[in-house]
N, C-alpha and C positions, 0 to 999 in steps of 0.2 A: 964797462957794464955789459952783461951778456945781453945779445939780439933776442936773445929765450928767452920768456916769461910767460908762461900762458898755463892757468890754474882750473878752469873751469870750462864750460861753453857759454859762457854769457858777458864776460866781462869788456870794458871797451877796446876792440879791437885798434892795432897799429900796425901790424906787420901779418900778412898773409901770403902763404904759397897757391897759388892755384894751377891744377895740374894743365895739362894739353890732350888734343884725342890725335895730335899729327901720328902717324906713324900705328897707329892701332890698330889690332888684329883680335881676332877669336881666339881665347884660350885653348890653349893644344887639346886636345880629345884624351884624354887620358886618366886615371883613377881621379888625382886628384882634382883638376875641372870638373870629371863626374860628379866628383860630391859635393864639391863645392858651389859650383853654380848649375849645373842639368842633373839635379841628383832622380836617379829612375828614370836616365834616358842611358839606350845603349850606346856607347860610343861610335859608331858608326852614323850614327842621327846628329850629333852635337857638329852645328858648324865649324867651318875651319876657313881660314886664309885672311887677309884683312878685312875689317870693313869696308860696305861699299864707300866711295868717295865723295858720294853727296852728302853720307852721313858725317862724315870726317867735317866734310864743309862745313858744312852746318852746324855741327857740336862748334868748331872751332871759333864760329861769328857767335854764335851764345856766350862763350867762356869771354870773349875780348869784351862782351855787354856787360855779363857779370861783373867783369875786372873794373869796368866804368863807373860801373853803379860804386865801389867799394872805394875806387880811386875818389869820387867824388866827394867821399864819409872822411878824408884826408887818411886813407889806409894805402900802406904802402903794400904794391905787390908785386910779386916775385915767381918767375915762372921755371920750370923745370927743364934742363938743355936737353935737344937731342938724342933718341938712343933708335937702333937699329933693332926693333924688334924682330924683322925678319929672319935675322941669323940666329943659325941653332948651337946651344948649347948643351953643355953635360956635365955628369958625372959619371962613379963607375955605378950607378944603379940606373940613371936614365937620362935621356935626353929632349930636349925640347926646345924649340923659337920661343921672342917671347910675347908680352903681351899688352899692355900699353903704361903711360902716365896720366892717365885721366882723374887717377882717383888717388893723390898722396895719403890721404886720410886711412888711405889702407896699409900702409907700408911702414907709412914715420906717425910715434905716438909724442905729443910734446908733455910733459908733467916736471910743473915749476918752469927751473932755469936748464930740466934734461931733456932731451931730442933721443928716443931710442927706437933703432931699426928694429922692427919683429920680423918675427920666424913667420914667414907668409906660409900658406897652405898651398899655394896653386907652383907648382914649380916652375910655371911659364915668368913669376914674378921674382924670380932668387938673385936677378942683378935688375931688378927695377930702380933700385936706391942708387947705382949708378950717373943718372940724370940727376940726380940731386947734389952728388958728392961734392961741386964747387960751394953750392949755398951751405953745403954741410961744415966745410972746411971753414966756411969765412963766420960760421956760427960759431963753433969750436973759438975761433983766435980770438971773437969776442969778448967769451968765456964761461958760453956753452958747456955745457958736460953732453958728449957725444955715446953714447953707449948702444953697443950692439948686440942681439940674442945669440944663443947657440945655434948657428946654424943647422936644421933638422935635416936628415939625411932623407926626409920623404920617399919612404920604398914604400911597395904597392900595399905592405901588412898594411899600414898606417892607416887606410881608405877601404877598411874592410870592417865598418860599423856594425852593431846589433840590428836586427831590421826596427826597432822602436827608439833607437837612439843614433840619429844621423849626426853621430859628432868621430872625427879621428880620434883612433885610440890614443890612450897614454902612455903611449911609447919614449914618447919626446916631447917637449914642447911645442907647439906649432897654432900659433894664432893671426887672425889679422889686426892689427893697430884700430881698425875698425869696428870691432868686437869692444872698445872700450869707450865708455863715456865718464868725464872726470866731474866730480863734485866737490872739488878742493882735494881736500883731506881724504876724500872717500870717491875710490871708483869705482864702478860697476860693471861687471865681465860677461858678455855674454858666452855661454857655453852651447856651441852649434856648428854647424859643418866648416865655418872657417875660424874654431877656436874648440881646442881641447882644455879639458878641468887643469892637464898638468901647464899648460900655458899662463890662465891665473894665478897658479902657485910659483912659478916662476918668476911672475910680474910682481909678484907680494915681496918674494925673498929679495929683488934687486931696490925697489922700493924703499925696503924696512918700515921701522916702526912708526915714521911720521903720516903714514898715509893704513888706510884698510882698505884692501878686493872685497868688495860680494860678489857672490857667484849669482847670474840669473842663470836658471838650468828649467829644460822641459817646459820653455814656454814657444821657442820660434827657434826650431833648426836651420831655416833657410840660410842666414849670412849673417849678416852685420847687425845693430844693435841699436843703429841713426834712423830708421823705418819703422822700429816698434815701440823707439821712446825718446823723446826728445827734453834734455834739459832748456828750457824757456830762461828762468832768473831763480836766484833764490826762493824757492816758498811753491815752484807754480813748475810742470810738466806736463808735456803732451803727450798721449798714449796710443797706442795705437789699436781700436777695439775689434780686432779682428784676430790679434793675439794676448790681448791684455785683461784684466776683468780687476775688479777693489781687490777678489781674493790673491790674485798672482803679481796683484804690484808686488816688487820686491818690499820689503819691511820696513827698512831706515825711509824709504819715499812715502809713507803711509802719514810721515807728520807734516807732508806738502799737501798741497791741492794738485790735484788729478784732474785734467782734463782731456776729454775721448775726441780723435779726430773725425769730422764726418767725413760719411764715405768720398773717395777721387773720385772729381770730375774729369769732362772727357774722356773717358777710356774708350771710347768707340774709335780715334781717329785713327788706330794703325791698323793694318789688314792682318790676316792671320797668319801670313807667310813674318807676317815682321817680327809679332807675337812669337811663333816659333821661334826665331833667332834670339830673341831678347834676352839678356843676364837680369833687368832686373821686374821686379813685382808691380803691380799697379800701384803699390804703398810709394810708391819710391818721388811719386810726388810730394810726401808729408815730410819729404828728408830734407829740412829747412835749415838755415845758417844765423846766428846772431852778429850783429855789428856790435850790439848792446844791450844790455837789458832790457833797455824796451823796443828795440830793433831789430827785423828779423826782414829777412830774404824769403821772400817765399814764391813758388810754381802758382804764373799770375793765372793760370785756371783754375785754381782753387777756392771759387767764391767764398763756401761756407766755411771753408778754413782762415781766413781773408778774416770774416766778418769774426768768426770766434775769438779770433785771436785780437781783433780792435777790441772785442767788446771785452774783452781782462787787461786795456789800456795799454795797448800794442801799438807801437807803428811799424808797417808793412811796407817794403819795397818790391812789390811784384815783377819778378822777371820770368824768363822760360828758359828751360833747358829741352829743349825740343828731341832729342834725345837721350834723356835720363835712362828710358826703359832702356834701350837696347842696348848702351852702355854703361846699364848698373851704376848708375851717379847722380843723384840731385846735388844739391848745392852743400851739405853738409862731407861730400864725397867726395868732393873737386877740389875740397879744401883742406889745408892746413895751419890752423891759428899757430902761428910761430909768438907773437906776442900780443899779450892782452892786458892793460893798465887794470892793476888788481894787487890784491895780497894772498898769500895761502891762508885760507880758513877752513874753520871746520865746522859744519853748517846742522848735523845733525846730533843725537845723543849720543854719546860713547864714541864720538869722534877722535881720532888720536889728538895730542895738543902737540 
């Protein structure tokens, strides 16, 4: 029986991957970093070289709490080997070091019993899946379906957007695995700097008929798609109101319950030198993880978030990612549901069967 199974974000979890920050560095300075995470900073501004080592440190002792917390839920988990991001790599269009394993959630998308590598946007990440390739192999013998995207040749056109639409062109496909949230049968694509429209159409035709993309478009260019909307359980999601509103939910989520996140606490704690360096947004605290449907991980600063989510008959495991911001990851980030006790349904109208 495949290792794989993982249908939704809410189902009871068994098996999880969670990434590591050993070894992590700044995104290379280059088109596609620019857009994707400093978009409207010149390259010359955009850090470079590892992170500092305190930070490493300290992500590192968060993720092993993390892992405790999950281990404790009787979830098994599974870490990522090894990779030398220092060393630069190429092609015949450009070259680059690379960038870390912090965040599998951006690399490997699971749907069903398939595990499939995407076309990442930042070329610092084009042998990320690397570190994974033993858990990949030993998914596969399971009986896994292992599938991988066309690799995108990422040339500089690619990262040469409309000034009102900060997404790469449709040259090629090129998204990040993070750009997708699964609702069974139905998943949702965001279209923004680290995912172009031809990425969801690509994701649709390998897919086929048992599942639907919607496209969310012109609501949040910045990144990923775990900060602006979070599936909770069937019937109930979190939203994020700072890009969201009743009118721009997407459609098919209009027959759930909508709920708006209150604003993140603490944001005073890091100085503005850190602020400058930082990949991810103050939202990136609302980037929550499910053990179960009524179980959720969530950034223990979060009071009102805390409290919202008990009072829709939640239980809450509060922990801290004490570096979320600066490296672009809350707990929804750091992870990869490889399996979750479930079946494939189709949850909304017009769902495929």
């Amino acid at each position: 029986m495949s290792f794989v199974w993982s249908c939704n974000e809410w189902d009871p979890l068994e098996e999880v991957i969670i990434g590591t920050a050993a070894g992590a560095r700044f995104p290379h300075a280059d088109a596609s970093t620019q857009l994707a995470e400093y978009p409207g900073r010149p390259l010359d501004t955009i850090p470079q070289g590892p992170f500092p080592a305190k930070i490493i440190e300290e992500a590192e002792e968060d993720l092993e709490t993390f892992a405790s917390v999950l281990k404790q839920a009787n979830v098994t988990v599974r870490r990522p080997t090894p990779w030398d991001h220092d060393s630069v790599f190429s092609t015949v269009h450009w070259s680059t070091p690379g960038y870390y394993n912090y965040c599998p959630r951006d690399i490997l998308l699971t749907v069903g019993d398939q595990i499939l590598e995407t076309p990442n946007v930042i070329r610092g990440r084009s042998q990320e899946t690397f570190s994974y390739r033993e858990l990949l192999l030993e998914y596969m013998a399971s009986g896994a379906r292992w599938f991988s995207a066309p690799r995108p040749t990422l040339k500089d056109e690619l990262f040469a957007p409309e000034a009102d639409n900060l997404t790469p062109l449709d040259l090629e496909p090129a998204f990040d695995a993070a750009n997708v949230l699964r609702f069974g049968r139905d998943l949702l694509y965001l279209v923004s700097a680290t995912g172009n429209k031809m990425g969801g159409q690509w994701l649709q035709s390998i897919l086929g008929s048992k599942y639907r993309v919607h496209f969310m478009e012109d609501v949040y260019f910045g990144s990923h798609i775990d900060s602006t909307l979070v599936a909770l359980r069937p019937g109930l999601v979190l939203a994020n109101p700072g890009r969201l509103s009743d009118e721009t939910i997407p459609d098919f989520l209009k027959e759930w319950e909508v709920i708006y996140s209150p604003p993140m606490e603490n944001q005073g704690r890091h100085s503005a030198d850190y602020l400058h360096k930082a990949i991810g947004s103050e939202w990136i605290d609302m980037n929550l993880f499910s053990i179960d449907p009524d179980t959720v991980v969530v950034d223990s600063d979060q009071h009102q978030l805390i409290a919202l989510l008990e009072s829709k008959g939640m239980n809450v495991e509060p922990v801290k990612l004490r570096h979320s911001r600066m490296l672009g990851g809350g707990f929804h980030c750091v992870t990869l549901d490889v399996r979750r006790r479930g079946t494939l349904e189709g949850y909304f109208q017009g769902s495929p069967n």
